[in-house]
Backbone as CSV, one residue per row, in Angstrom:
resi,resn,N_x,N_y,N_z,CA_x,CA_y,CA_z,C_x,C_y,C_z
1,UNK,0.840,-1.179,0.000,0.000,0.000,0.000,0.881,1.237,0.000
2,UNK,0.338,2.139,-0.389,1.344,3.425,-0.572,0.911,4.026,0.699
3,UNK,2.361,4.933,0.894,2.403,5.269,2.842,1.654,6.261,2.645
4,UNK,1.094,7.058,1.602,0.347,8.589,1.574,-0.786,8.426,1.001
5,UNK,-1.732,8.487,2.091,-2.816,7.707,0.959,-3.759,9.436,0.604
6,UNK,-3.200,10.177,1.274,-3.613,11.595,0.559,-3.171,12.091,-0.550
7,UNK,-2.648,11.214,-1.004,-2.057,11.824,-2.748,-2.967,11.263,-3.432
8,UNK,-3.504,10.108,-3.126,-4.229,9.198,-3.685,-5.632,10.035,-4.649
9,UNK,-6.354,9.816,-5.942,-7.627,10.386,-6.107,-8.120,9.618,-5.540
10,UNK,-9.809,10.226,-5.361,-11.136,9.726,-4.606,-11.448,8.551,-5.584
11,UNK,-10.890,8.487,-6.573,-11.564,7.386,-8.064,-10.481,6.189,-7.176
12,UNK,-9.365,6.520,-7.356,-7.694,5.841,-6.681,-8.227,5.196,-5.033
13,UNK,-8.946,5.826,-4.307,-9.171,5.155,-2.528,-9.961,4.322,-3.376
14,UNK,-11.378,4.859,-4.034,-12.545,3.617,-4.347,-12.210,2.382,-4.552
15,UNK,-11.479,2.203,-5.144,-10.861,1.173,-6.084,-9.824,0.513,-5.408
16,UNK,-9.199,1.059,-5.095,-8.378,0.232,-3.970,-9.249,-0.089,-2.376
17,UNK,-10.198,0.183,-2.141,-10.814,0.063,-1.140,-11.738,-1.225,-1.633
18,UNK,-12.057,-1.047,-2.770,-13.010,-2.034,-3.281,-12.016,-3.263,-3.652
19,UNK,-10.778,-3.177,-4.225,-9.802,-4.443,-4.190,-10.072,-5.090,-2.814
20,UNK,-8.899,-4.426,-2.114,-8.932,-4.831,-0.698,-10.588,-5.948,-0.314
21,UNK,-11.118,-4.954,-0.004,-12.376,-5.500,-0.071,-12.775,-6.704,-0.623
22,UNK,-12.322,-7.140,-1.649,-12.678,-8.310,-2.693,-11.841,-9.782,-2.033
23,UNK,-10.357,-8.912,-2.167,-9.189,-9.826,-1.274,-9.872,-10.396,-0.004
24,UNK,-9.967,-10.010,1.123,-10.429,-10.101,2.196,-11.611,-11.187,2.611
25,UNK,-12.918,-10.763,1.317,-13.627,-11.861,1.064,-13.359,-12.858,0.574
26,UNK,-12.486,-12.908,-0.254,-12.078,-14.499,-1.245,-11.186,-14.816,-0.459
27,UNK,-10.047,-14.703,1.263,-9.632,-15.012,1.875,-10.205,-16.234,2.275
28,UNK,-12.128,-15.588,2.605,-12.639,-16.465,3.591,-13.549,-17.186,2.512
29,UNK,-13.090,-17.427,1.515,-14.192,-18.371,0.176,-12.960,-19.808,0.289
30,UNK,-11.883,-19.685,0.455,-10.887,-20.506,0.116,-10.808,-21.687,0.096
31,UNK,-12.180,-21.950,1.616,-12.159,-23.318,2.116,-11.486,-23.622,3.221
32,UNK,-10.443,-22.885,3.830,-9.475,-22.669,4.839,-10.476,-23.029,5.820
33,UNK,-9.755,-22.948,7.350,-10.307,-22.673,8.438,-10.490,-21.267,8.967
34,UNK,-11.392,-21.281,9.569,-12.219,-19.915,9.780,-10.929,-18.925,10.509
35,UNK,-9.937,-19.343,11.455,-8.867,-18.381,12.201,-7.768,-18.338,11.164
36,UNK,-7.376,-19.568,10.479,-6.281,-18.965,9.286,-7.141,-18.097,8.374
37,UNK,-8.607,-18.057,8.215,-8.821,-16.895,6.855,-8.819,-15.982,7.702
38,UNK,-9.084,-15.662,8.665,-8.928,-14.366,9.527,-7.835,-13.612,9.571
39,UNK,-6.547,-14.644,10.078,-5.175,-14.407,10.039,-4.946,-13.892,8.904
40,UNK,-5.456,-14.630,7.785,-4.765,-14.254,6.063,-5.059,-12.782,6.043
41,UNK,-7.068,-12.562,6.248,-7.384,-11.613,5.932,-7.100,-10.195,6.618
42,UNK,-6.799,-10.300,8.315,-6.227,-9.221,8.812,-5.787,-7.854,8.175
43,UNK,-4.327,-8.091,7.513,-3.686,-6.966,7.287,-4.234,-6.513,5.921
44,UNK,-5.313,-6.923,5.233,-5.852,-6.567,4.027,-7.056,-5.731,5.245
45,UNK,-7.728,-6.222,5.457,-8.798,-5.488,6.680,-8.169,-4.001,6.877
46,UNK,-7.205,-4.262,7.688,-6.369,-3.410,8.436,-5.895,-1.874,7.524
47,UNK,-5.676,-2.606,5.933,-5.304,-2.010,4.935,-7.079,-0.788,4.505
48,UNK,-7.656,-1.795,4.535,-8.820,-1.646,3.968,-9.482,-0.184,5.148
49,UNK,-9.224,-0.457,6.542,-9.920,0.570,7.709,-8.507,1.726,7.263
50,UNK,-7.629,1.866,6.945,-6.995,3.453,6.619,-7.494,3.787,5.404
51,UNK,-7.685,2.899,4.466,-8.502,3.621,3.162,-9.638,4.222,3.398
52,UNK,-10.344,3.508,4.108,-11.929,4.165,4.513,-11.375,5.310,5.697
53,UNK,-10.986,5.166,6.692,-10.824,6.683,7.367,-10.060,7.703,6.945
54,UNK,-9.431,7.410,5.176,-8.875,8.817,4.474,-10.218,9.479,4.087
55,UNK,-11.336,8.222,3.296,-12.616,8.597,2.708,-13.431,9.616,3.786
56,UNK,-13.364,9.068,5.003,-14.506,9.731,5.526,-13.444,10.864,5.991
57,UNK,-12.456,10.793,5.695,-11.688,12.576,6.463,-11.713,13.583,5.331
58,UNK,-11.955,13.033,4.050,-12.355,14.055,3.109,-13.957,14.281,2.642
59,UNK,-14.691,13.151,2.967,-16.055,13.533,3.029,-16.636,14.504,3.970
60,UNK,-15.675,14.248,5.183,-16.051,15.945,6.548,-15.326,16.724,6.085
61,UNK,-14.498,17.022,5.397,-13.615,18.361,4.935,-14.459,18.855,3.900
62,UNK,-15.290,17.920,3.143,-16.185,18.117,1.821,-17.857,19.174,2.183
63,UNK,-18.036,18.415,3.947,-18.950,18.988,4.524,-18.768,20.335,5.292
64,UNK,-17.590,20.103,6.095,-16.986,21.415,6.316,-17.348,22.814,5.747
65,UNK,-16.379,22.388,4.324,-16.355,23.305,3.302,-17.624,23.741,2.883
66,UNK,-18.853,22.503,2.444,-20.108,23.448,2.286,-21.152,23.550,3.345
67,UNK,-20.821,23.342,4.242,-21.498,24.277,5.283,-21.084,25.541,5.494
68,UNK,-19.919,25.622,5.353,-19.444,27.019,5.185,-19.813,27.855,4.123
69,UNK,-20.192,27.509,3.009,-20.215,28.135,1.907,-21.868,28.213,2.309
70,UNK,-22.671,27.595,2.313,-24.304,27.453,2.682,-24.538,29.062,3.933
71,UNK,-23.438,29.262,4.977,-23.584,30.229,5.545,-23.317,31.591,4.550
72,UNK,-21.976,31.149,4.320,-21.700,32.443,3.559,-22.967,32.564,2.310
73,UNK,-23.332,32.436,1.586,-24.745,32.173,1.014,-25.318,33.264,1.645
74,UNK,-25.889,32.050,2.591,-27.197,32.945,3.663,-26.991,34.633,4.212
75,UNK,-25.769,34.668,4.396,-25.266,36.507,4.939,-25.848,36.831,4.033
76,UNK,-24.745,36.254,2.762,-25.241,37.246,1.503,-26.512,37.721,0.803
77,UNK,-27.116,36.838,1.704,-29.086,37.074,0.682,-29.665,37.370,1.930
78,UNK,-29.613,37.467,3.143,-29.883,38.420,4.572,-29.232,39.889,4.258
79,UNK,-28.069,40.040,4.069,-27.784,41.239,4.052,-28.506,42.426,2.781
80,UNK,-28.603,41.287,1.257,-29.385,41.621,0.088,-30.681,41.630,0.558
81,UNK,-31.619,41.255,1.261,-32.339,41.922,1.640,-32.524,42.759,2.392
82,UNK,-32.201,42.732,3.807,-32.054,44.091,4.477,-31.464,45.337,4.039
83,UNK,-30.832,45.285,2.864,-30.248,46.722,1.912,-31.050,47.078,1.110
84,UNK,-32.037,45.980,0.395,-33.248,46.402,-0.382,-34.573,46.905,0.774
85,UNK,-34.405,46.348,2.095,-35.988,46.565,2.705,-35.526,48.382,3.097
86,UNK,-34.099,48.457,3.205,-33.527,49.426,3.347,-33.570,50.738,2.584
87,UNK,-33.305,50.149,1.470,-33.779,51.047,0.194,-34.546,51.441,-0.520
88,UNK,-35.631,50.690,0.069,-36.893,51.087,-0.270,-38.178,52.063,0.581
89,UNK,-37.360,52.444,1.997,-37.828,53.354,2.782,-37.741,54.681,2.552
């Protein structure tokens, strides 16, 4: 796995999240015993929970950002009106 998974695109986590993912299951298709597919599957798991907590640290930076923008918005069409209820006195 690459040590920066913030360089990575959002197309680049999917897809490697969805590998992983695939790996992990066909660990436990193998026929093995249930603690060696566990064992196998571990560090693919393991792999798999930092891909998903890059996803969800840019899906709250994604929310962040437009909640912020949703306020800034709102000033702007509060203040556009109170300059028109303003200007019209």
């Amino acid at each position: 796995m690459a040590p920066d998974l913030r360089r990575l695109s959002k197309r680049e986590l999917y897809a490697r999240y969805a590998d992983l993912q695939q790996r992990a299951h066909a660990c436990y298709e193998e026929g093995i015993a249930f603690d060696q597919a566990s064992a196998k599957a571990a560090p693919l798991i393991t792999q798999a929970d930092a891909v998903a907590t890059e996803i969800v640290r840019r899906a709250r930076r994604t929310a962040r950002w437009s909640r912020a923008l949703a306020y800034a918005a709102a000033a702007i069409a509060v203040a556009l009106i109170v300059w028109r209820a303003v200007a019209q006195s």
